[in-house]
C-alpha positions as a Markdown table, in Angstrom:
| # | Residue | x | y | z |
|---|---|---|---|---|
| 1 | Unk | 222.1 | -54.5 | 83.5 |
| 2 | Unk | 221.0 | -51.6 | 81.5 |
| 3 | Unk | 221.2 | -51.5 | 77.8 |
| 4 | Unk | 222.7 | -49.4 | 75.4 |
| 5 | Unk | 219.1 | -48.7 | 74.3 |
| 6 | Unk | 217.7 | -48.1 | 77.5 |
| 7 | Unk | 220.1 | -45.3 | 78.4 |
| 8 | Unk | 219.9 | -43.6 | 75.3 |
| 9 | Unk | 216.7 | -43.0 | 76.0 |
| 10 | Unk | 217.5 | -41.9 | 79.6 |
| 11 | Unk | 220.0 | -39.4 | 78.3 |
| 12 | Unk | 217.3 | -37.9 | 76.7 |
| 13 | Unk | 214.8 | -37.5 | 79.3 |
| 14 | Unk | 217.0 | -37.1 | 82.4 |
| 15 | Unk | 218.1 | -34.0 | 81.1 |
| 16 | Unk | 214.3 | -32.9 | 80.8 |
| 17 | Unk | 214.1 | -33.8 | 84.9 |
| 18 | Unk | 217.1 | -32.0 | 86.1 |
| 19 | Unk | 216.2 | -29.0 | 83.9 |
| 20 | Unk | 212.4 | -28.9 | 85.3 |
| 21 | Unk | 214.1 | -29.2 | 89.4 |
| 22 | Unk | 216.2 | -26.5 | 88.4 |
| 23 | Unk | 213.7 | -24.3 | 86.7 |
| 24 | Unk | 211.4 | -25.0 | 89.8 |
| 25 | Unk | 213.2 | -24.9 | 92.4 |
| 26 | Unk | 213.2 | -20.5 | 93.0 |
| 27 | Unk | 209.5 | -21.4 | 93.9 |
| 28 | Unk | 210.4 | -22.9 | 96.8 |
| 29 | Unk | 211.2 | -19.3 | 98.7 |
| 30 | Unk | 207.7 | -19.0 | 98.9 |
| 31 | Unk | 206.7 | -22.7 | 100.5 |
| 32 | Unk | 208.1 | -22.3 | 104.1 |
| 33 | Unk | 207.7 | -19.4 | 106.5 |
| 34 | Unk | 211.4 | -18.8 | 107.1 |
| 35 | Unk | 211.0 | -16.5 | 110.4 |
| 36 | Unk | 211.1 | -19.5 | 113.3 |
| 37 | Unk | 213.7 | -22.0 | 113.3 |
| 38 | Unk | 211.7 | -24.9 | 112.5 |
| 39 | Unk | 210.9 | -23.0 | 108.9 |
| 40 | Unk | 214.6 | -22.3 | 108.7 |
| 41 | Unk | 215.5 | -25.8 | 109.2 |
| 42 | Unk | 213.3 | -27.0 | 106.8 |
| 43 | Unk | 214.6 | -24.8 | 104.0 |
| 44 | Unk | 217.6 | -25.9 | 104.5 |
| 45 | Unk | 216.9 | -29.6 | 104.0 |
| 46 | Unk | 215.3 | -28.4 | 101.1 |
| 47 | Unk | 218.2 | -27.1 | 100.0 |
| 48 | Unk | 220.6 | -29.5 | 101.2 |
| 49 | Unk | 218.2 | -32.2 | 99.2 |
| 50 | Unk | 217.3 | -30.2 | 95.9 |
| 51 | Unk | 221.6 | -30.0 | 95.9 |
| 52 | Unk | 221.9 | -33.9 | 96.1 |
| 53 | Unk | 218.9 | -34.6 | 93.5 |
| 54 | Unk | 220.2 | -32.1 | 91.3 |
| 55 | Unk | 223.7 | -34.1 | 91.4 |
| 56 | Unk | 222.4 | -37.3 | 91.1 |
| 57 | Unk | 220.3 | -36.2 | 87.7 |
| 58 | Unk | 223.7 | -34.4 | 86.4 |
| 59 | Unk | 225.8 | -37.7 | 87.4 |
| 60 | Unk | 223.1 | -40.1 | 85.9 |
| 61 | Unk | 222.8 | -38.1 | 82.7 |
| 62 | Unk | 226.6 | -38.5 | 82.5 |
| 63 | Unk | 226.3 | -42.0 | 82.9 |
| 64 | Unk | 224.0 | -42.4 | 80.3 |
| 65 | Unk | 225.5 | -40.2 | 77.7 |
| 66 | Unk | 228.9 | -42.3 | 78.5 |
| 67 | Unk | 227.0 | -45.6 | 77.9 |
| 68 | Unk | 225.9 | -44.7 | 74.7 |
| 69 | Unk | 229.0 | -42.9 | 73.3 |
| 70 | Unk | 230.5 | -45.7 | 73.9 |
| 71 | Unk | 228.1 | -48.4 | 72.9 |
| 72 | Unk | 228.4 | -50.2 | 75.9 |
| 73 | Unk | 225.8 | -51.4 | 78.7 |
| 74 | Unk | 225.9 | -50.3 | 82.1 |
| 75 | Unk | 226.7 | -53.8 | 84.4 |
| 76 | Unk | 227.2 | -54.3 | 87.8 |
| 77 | Unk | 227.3 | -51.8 | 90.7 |
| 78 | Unk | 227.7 | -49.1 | 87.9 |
| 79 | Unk | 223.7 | -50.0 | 86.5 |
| 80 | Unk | 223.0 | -50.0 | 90.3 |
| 81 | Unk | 224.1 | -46.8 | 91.1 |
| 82 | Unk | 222.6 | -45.2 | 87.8 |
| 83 | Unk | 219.6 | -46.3 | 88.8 |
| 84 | Unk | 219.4 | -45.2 | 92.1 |
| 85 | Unk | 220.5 | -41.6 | 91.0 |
| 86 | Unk | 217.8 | -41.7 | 88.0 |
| 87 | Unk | 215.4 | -42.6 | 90.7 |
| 88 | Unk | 216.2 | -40.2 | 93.1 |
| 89 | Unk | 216.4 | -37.6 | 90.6 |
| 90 | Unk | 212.4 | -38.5 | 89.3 |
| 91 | Unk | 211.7 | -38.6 | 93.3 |
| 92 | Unk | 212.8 | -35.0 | 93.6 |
| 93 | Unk | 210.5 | -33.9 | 91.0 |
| 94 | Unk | 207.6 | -35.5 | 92.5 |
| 95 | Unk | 208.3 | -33.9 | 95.7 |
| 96 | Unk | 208.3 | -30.3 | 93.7 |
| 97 | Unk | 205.5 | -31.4 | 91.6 |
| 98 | Unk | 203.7 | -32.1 | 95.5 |
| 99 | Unk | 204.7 | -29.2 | 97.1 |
| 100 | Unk | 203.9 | -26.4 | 93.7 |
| 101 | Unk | 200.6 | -28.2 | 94.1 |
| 102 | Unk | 199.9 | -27.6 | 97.4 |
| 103 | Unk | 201.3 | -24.1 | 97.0 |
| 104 | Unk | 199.0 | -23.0 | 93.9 |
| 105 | Unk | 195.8 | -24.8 | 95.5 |
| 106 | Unk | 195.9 | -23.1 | 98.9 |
| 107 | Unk | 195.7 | -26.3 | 100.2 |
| 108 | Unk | 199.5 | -25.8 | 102.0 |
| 109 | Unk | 198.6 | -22.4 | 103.9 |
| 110 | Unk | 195.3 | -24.1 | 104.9 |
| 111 | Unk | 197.4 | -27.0 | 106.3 |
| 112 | Unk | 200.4 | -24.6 | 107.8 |
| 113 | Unk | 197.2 | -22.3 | 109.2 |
| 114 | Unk | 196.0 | -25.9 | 110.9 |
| 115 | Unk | 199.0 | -26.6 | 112.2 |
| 116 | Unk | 199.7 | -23.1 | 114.2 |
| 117 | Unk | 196.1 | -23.0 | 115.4 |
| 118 | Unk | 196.7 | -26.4 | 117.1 |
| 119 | Unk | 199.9 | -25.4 | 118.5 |
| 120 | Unk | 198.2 | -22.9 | 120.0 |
| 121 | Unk | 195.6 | -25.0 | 121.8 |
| 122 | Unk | 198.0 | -27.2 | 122.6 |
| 123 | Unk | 200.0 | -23.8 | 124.5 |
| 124 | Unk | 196.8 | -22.7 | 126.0 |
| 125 | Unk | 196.0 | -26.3 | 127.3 |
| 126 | Unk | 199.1 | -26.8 | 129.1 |
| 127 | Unk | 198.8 | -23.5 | 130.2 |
| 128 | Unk | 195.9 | -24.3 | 132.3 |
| 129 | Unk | 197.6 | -27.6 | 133.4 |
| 130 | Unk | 199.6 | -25.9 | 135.2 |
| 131 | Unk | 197.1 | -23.8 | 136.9 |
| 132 | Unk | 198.1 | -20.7 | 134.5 |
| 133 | Unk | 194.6 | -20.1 | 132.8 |
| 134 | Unk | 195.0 | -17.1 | 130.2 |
| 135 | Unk | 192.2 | -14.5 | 130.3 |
């Protein structure tokens, strides 16, 4: 059950979520190198995620706006689904919050840097497996 109480004050601070994922979320261009198909495939979960966190906030707002205009608690599989969304929504902006991190420390391009260097050991190495050997 959540109380009228409780989602009054969730109508005031889911709106504050959905409006920092939104405001956010034209940083993302910049995460992902968008040339291979790995990098396009992950921008488009991205997308495809932001899109279903964003709805969730909107729908939970909603919700909670609802409960308190009309002065009633949320009950049953209606509280459980406004939790979930509320949750998913503050999930999504931990995810941004994690990913503008890694993006303004360097610390992502370090690790992306890591990961193609190693890919390209691992190339070379089966390379020479196969009696290949690059000069």
């Amino acid at each position: 059950m959540v109380s009228v109480e409780a989602a009054s004050l969730l109508a005031q601070v889911l709106p504050v979520g959905v409006f920092v994922l939104i405001l956010e979320s034209r940083r993302a261009l910049g995460f992902y190198d968008t040339k291979g198909s790995a990098g396009v495939a992950v921008m488009a979960l991205y997308w495809f995620f932001f899109f279903i966190a964003a709805f969730s906030g909107l729908s939970a707002t909603k919700t909670a706006v609802t409960a308190v205009v009309n002065h009633s608690a949320l009950r049953g599989a209606e509280a459980e689904v406004f939790l979930f969304s509320s949750n998913l929504l503050w999930v999504a902006v931990a995810v941004f919050a994690a990913l503008i991190a890694l993006s303004e420390s360097g610390l992502g391009k370090v690790l992306y840097d890591a990961g193609g260097r190693s890919r390209e050991r691992r190339d070379a190495r089966r390379a020479a497996r196969r009696g290949r050997h690059e000069r």
